[in-house]
Each structure stands twice: as structure tokens, then as C-alpha cells.
Residue, then its C-alpha position, 0 to 999 in steps of 0.5 A: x610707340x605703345x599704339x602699334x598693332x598687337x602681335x603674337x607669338x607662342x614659344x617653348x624655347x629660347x628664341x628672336x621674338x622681334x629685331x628693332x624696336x618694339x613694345x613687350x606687352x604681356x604673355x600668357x603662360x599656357x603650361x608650366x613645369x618650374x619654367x622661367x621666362x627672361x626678356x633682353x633688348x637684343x636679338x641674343x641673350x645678352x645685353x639690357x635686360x628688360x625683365x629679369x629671369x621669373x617664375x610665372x605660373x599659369x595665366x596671363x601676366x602683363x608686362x607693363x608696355x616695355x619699351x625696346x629698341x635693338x630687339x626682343x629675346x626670350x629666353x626660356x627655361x624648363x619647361x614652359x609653353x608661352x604666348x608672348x604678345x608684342x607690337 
């Protein structure tokens, strides 16, 4: 699955990245006032959790290739301004 085609996506707010299954590649944080950043494997903010709520500062931060299979959500915190980037 880690040979699909990139996509992206840029988000400042708690949203469906994808429904299905897919692969979390990374994200470049683009500005950030105490933002954070929370990844489910599901179409809601629930269920798996693929990488728990952080704190990312400005830059591009890989997010080792995750695997999900229902679905990705993002749910976003304070104030930050994010390029995810998914296949």
C-alpha cells in the first residue's frame, strides 16, 4: 500500500482527510500558536488512534508511513495551520 500516489491536503481545523484505507505519510506544520495535531483511523474523532495528540512545531514532520484502514481524521487543536500528505 506505501506505493500509492501522494496526495495532500492543507487544514486549520478538525476535519475527514480520507474514508478507506490509506497511508499517513507525513505533514508540514505551515504556523502554529500551542497548536496540536491528533490522527484517528476513522472517519470521526474516535475509534484507533494512529498518532496521539502532539505539539508540532513549524516544518515538516514525517509520520513513519502509518497504515489505516476505515479512514483518516485529523483533529486539530489551537491554532495551527497543516499540510498533511497522505496516499
Amino acid at each position: 500500500m506505501n506505493n500509492l500516489a501522494t496526495t495532500y491536503t492543507n487544514k486549520t481545523a478538525s476535519a475527514l482527510i480520507k474514508t478507506g484505507q490509506g497511508v499517513l505519510k507525513g505533514m508540514y506544520v505551515n504556523s502554529t500558536s500551542a497548536g496540536t495535531i491528533k490522527f484517528w483511523d476513522n472517519t470521526a474523532g474516535s475509534g484507533t488512534v494512529i498518532n496521539n495528540t502532539i505539539t508540532p512545531a513549524v516544518g515538516y514532520h514525517d509520520l513513519g508511513s502509518a497504515n489505516f484502514t476505515t479512514g483518516l481524521y485529523a483533529t486539530i487543536g489551537g491554532t495551527l495551520d497543516v499540510t498533511l500528505y497522505y496516499a
